[in-house]
N, C-alpha and C positions, 0 to 999 in steps of 0.2 A: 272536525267538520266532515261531512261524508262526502264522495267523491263520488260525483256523478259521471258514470264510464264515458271515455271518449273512446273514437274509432282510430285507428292505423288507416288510412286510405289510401296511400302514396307513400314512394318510398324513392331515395337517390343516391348516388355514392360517385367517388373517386379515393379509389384505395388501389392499394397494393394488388396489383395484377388482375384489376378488377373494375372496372369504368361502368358497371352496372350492379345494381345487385342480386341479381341471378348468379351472374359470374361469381361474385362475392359467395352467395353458397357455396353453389359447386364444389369451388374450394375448400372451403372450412367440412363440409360432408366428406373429399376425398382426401382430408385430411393433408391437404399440401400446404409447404413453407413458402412464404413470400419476402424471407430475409435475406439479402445478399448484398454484397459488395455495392458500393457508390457508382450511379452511374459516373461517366464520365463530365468534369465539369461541374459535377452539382455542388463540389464544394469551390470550386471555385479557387482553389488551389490545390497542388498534389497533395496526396495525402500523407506525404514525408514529414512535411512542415506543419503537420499537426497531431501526428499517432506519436505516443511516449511508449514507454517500458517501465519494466518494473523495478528498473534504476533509475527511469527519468522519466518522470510523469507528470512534474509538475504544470498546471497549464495546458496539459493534451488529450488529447482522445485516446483512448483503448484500442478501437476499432472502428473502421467505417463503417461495416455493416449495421443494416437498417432494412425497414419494410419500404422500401420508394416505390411512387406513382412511376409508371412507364407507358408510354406510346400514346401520352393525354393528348399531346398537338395534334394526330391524326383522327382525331375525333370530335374534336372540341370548331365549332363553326359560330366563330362570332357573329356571324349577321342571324337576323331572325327574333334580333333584341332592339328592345326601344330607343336603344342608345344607337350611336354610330360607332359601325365597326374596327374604324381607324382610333377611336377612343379608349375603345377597349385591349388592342395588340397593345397595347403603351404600360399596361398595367401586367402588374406578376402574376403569375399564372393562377394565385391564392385567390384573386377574383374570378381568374374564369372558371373555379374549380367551383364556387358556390353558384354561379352563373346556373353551371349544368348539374350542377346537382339538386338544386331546386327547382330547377326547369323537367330535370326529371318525375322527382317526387310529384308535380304538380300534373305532370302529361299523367301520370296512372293513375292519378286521382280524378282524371276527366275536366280537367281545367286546361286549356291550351289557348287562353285570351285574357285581356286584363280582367281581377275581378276587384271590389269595390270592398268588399268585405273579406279580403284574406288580407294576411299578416307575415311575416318572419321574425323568428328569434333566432340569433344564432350566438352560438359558442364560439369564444376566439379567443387564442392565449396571446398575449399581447408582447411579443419578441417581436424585433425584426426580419422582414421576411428577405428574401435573397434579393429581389428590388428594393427594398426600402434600406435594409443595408448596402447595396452599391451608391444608390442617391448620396447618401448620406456620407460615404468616402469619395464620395467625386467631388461633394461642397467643401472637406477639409483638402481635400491635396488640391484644389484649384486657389484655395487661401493660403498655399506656402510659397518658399518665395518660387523667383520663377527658372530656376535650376534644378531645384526640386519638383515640380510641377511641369515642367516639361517633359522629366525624365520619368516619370512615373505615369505620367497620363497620355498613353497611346493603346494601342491598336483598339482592342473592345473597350478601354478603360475610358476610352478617350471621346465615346458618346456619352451624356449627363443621363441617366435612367428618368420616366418622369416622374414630378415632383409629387402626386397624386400617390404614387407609391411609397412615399412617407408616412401616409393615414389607412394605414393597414390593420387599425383596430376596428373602428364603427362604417368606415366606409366602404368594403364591402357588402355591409345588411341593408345599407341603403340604396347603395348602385341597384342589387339583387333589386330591392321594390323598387325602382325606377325603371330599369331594362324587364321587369314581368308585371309591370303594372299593379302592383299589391298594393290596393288601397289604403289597408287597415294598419299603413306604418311597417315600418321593420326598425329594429335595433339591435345591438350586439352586448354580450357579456361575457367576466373572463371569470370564472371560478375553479379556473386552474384545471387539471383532468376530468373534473365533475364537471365541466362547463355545456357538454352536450345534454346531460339531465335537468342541468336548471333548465336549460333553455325549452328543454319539454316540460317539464313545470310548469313554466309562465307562460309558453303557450297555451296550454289548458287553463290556465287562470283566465286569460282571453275569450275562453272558449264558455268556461262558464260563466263569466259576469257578461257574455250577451252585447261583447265589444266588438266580437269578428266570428262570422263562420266558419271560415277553413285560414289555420295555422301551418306552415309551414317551420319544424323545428329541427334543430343539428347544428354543427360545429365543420371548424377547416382546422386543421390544423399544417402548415409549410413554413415553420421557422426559418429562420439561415442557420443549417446542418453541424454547423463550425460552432454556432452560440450554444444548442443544445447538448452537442456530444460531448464537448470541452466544459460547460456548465457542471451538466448532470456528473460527469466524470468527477470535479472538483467537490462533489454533495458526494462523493461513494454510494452512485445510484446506480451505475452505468456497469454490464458485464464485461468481463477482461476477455470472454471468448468470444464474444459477439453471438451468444445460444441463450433464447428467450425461452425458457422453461418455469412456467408455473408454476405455484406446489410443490415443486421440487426441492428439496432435503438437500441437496449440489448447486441450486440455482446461487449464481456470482451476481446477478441482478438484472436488470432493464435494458432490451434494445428498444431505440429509437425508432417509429415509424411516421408516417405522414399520410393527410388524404382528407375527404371531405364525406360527411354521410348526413344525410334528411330524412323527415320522414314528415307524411302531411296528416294534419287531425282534423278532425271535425268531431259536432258532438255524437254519439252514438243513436241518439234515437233521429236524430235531421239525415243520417247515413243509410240508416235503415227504410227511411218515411222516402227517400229519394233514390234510393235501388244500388244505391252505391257500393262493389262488395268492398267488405271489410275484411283485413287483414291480419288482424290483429286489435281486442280491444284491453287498453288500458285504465286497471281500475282504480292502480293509487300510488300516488309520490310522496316523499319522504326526505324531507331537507334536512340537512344540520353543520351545527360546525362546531369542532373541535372545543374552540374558545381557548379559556387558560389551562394550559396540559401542561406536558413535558419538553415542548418546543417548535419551535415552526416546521422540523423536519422528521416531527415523531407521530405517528401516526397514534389515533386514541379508538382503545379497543370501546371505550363509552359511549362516546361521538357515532363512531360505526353503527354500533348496536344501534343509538334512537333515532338513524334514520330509516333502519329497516322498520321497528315497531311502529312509527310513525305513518309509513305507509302502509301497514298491515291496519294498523288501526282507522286508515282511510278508506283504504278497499272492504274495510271489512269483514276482513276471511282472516282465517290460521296461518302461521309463516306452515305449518305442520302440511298445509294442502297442496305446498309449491314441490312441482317434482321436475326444476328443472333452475339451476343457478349459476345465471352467467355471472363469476365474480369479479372484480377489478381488477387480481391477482397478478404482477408484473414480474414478479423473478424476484424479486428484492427478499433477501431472508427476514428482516426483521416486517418490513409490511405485508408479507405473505401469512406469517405468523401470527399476528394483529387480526388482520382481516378471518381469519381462521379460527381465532377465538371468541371474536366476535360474534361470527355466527353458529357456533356450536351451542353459546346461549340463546340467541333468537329463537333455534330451531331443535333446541334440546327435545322437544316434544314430537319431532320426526323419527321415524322407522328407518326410512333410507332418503338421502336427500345428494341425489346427485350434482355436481360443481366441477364449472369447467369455467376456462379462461381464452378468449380467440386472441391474446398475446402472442398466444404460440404457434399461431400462424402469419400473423402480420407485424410483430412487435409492440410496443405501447406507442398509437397516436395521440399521447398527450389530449388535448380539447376534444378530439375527436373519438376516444378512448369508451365511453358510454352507446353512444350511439352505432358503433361499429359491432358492440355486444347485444346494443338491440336489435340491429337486423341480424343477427346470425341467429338470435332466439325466434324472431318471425320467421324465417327459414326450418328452422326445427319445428315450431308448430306447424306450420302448412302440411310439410312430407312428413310428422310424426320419427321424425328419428333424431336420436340427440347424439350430437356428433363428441368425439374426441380432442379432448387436449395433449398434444403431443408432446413429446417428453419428460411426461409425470409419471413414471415407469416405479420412482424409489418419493412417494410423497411424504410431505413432512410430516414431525412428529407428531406438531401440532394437531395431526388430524387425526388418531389415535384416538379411539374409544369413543367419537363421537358422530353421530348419524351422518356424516357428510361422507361422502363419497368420489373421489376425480375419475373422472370420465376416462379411460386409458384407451378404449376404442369403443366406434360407436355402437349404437345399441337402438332397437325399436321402441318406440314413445308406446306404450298402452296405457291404457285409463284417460281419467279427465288431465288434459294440458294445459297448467298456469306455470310459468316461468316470473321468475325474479331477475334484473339486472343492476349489477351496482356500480357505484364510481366513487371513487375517493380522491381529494385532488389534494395537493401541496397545499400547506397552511392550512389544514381540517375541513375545505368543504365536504361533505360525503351525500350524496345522495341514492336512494334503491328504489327502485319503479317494480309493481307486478304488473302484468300483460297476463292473459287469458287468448285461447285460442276463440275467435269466434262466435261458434256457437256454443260456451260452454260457460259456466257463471250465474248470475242471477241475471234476470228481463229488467232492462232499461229503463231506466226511471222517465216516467211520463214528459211528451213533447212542454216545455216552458209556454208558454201564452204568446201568442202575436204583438207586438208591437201596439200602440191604441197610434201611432201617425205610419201611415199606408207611407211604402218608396216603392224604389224597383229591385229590390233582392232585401227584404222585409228578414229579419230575424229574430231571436228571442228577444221579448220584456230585456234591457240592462235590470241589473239589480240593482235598488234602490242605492244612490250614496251616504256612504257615509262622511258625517264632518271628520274630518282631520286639524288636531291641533298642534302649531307648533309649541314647544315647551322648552327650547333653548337652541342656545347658537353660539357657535363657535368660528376663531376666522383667522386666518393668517395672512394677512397683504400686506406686500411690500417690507417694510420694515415695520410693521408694526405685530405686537404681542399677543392681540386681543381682539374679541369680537369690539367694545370700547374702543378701542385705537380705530375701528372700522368703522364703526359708527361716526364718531370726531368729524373723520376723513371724508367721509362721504355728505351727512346734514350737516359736520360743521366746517368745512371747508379746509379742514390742518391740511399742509403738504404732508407729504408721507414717502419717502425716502427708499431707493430698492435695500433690498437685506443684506449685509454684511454677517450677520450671526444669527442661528438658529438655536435658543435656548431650550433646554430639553429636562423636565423635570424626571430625576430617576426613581423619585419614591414610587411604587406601584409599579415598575416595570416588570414585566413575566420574561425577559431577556436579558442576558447579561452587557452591562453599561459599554463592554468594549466592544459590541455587535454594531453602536451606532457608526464604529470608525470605516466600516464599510455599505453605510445605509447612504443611498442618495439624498441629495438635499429635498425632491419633492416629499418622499417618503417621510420625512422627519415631520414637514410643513401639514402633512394628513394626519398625523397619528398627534401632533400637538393640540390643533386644531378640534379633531374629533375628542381629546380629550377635556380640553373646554368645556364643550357643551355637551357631554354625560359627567360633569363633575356635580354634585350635589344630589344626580338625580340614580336614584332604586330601581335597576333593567331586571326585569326577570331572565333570567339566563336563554331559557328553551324556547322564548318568545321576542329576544331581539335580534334585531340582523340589523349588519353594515352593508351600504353601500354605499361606491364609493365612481364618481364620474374620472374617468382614467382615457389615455390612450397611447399609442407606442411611444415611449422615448428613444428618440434618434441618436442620443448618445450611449447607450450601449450596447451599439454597432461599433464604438469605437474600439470591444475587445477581440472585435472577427478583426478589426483594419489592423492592429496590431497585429497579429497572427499573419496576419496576409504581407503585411509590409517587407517582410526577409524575399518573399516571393516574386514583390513585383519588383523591387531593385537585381533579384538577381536576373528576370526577365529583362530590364532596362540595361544589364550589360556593365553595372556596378560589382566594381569587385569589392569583397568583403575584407575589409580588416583591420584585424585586432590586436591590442596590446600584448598578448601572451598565444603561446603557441598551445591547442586542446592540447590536453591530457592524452596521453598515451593512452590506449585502446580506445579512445574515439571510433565509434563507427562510420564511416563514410559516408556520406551524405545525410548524417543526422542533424537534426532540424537545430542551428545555436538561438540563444537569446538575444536580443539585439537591443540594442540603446540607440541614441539619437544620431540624426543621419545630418553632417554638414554638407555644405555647397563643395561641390567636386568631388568627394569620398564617402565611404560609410566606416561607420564602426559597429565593430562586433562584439556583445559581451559574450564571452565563455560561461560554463557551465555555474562556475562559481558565483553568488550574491558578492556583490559590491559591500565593500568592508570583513569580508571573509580570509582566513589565512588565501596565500594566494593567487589573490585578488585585490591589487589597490586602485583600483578605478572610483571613482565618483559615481552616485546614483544620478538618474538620469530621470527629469522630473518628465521626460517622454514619455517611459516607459512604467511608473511608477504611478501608485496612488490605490486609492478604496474603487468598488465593486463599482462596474457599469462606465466608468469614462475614468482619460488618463486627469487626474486632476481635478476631483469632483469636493477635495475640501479636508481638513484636518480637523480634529478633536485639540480645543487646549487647554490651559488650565482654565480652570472655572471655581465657582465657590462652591464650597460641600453642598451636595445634594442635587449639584445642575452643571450639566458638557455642556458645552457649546460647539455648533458647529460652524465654523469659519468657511467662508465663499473664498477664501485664498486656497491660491494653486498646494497641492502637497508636496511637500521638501523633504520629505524621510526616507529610508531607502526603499528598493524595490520590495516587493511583496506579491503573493500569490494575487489574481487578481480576478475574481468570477463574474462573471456578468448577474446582474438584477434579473431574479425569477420574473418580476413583473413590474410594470414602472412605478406601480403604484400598490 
């Protein structure tokens, strides 16, 4: 379907040494790093008790280092929003970071009042944020007994964070349209690192079905630092040197960064008819997802490929015409690779097609990952210079013999300027947008028709509806099996029982059956359900998509309060100890494993797993269990062809333990 050009008219950010996006150029043109050391605090414990080695890694971070936001509180002026000020200090900074970064976007788009016909989409990866994580271990240590909970809940601990910062998935896109007035709705979505693309996607969807005039789209991304870097570390995503190098042939992989970026649309010709400059127009987006690959953490050189062709076949131009590619490229050897080869086919039919990555100036902000490469290519288009990716000095092999080229320093933009940006996220979403400079492309597809019912801010003709049919349903409640057991339930009145067992059919699984022993229970309850109702029915591959209503689960917050628990007893004045004396060459103040804490003492487990030579301690059903909370449920026997998964506590021994990519 053709893609009628929208306009860039606004733009906003909070990033890495950069609280506008001017600044944000500057940068990425003068070619400076915005990676360093944790400020103080932001992990919220030292970072002893959470960096490993490469004797003891299991469960820790590599390296603090990261791209972090600094000096936001000195800028950031809660009043001035619809809301009340005192409502908004209550919340974690992840709101007030889209607060001002769409208040931005919207001021340089010449909006600074409510309007009636704008919108937001925004990008959100759905971790806990360093408030929604605090709530969330104030609610379990104030439910233990009151020895423990005494001793553990003081100085800062000992304020409850508010409870509001628990709903740190969709309730930022909403405050945002309540405190700026945006009539035309706001909502959030999490498509993983590609999530700032969708959300410029569906804005424009908005924009062309004649639902809203001016879009407001981008992503935040402020996990809690502890879930991410200990996360990604346990996925072998994460660099040992804390050096985010792109393209690179040496790259150990991804640092972590954080921050907020927007940008405002409107459609092209209503931008031009209204005097409004435009900053950038975008001609076409390009969705996809992996689907059945090689695995939820494999990237697919396929998937890649059809969302650039996708958008090329929407903007309809040449990938051959792009002379400028911001690519998703994080350090990661085998997804640098991927992504590498990917596009060597798309663009096989290029001359020279230069490719750069702003990782390597800020590190990878996760959700906000996409939209941090589209303003740095709007910045390139305007001054015409295409900046550098720094320390791609020795690029991969991958890129050998084919027209792609890594930016080593900058260079002057001549000829006509279209740019390409892409994003690929965990679990195959991949999205690639092209942008054109301005004035350069094809003339804008004629103004849409007036409205035939007059208001007060009139906009295109909507486009006509289409019916939609449902054609199946699927359902998980309570204890019941089946869409049938819902139905019963609901017209025919059966009681229906909470779940004890989550039965899981393994014919057709694209993942192996012992992946469910660390899958949360909601995850099991979606993918049963969703199974349900596409059973019987013929998807065309390249034409369906899942969506799936989600938002933060506050239990896996419970793998940062593990981490942190050695920390705050040894604040509390608790001395530690253990059954057996470390091991000779212990390092001194290296971070031990811990097991469960009684009334008056703690205990310490040593380096060794419980039932290892050793070690004759007992596991410790505190410390132990699958992915995302302590004691989220067991795998047991079942009949051939179906696990089950049991809502009892887990009684096995300890085990690595990673937090859930996403709740859902």
């Amino acid at each position: 379907m053709p893609f009628d050009p929208i306009a860039v008219v606004g733009r906003g950010c909070v990033l890495p040494d950069a609280l506008d996006p001017d600044t944000f150029w500057d940068n990425v043109a003068a070619g400076r790093s915005s990676l360093s050391p944790a400020p103080d605090g932001r992990w919220r414990l030292p970072l002893r008790w959470a960096a490993g080695t490469a004797d003891d890694h299991l469960d820790r971070a590599w390296t603090g280092v990261g791209g972090y936001v600094r000096g936001f509180e000195s800028v950031f002026d809660p009043g001035g929003f619809r809301i009340a000020p005192e409502r908004l200090r209550e919340l974690d900074p992840l709101f007030h970071w889209v607060l001002y970064g769409v208040r931005q976007a919207l001021t340089e788009a010449g909006r600074d009042g409510p309007s009636a016909r704008a919108g937001l989409v925004l990008g959100n990866l759905s971790y806990p944020t360093p408030g929604g994580a605090a709530f969330a271990e104030h609610v379990w240590l104030s439910a233990q007994r009151p020895a423990v909970r005494d001793a553990l809940l003081h100085g800062e601990l000992r304020q409850r964070p508010a409870a509001r910062n628990r709903f740190s998935s969709g309730l930022p896109a909403h405050l945002a349209a309540a405190a700026l007035g945006l009539g035309a709705g706001a909502w959030s979505l999490d498509a993983a690192c590609a999530s700032s693309l969708y959300a410029v996607k569906l804005a424009c969807d908005r924009l062309h079905d004649g639902t809203a005039d001016l879009m407001v789209a981008g992503a935040v991304s402020r996990a809690d630092p502890l879930l991410t870097h200990v996360g990604f570390r346990a996925l072998a995503a994460t660099s040992r040197t804390g050096r985010s190098r792109p393209f690179h042939r040496e790259a150990d992989g991804l640092v972590h960064g954080e921050g907020a970026g927007f940008v405002a649309l409107m459609r092209l010709s209503d931008a031009r008819t209204g005097g409004v400059p435009v900053l950038g127009v975008i001609r076409g987006i390009g969705l996809s997802n992996d689907g059945r690959g090689n695995g939820l953490l494999s990237p697919s050189e396929e998937g890649q490929a059809r969302a650039m062709r996708l958008a090329y076949a929407a903007a309809g131009v040449a990938p051959e015409t792009v002379s400028l590619v911001e690519c998703h490229a994080t350090g990661t050897p085998v997804g640098d690779a991927v992504e590498a080869r990917a596009m060597a086919r798309v663009y096989a039919a290029g001359d020279d097609v230069p490719i750069g990555s702003v990782k390597s100036n800020v590190g990878h902000l996760l959700a906000t990952a996409g939209v941090a490469g589209l303003l740095k290519v709007l910045g390139a288009l305007r001054t015409g210079v295409r900046p550098a990716t720094l320390g791609a000095q020795a690029p991969l092999d991958a890129l050998t013999g084919t027209p792609l080229r890594v930016l080593t320093a900058p260079e002057a933009w001549s000829g006509p300027r279209r740019a390409a940006v892409s994003a690929f996220g965990f679990g195959g979403t991949n999205a690639h947008l092209v942008v054109d400079l301005a004035d350069e492309g094809p003339e804008p597809a004629a103004p849409r028709p007036a409205p035939p019912t007059p208001g007060p801010t009139p906009g295109p003709a909507p486009r006509p509806r289409t019916a939609v049919a449902i054609v199946a349903l699927g359902a998980r409640v309570g204890d019941g099996t089946s869409a049938e057991d819902f139905r019963r339930a609901v017209l025919g009145g059966e009681r229906r029982g909470p779940a004890t067992a989550i039965p899981v059919e393994l014919t057709g699984l694209c993942f192996p059956p012992l992946a469910l022993e660390r899958t949360v229970r909601h995850q099991l309850l979606v993918l049963e359900a969703a199974r349900e109702a596409v059973r019987g029915l013929s998807l065309p591959r390249e034409r369906t998509m899942v969506v799936v209503g989600m938002g933060v689960d506050p239990e896996v917050a419970r793998t940062g309060a593990r981490r942190r628990l050695p920390y705050w007893l040894e604040r509390a004045g608790r001395e530690p100890v253990c059954g057996r004396t470390p091991p000779s060459g212990t390092p001194p103040g290296s971070r031990p494993r811990w097991s469960r804490w009684a009334p008056g003492r703690t205990r310490r487990a040593c380096t060794k797993r419980p039932g290892t030579a050793g070690c004759s301690r007992r596991s410790s059903p505190a410390s132990s269990g699958p992915s995302g909370a302590a004691g989220n449920g067991w795998v047991s026997r079942a009949p051939a062809g179906r696990a089950t998964w049991s809502t009892r506590r887990w009684t096995g021994s300890v085990r690595s333990s990673r937090p859930s990519p996403r709740s859902t």
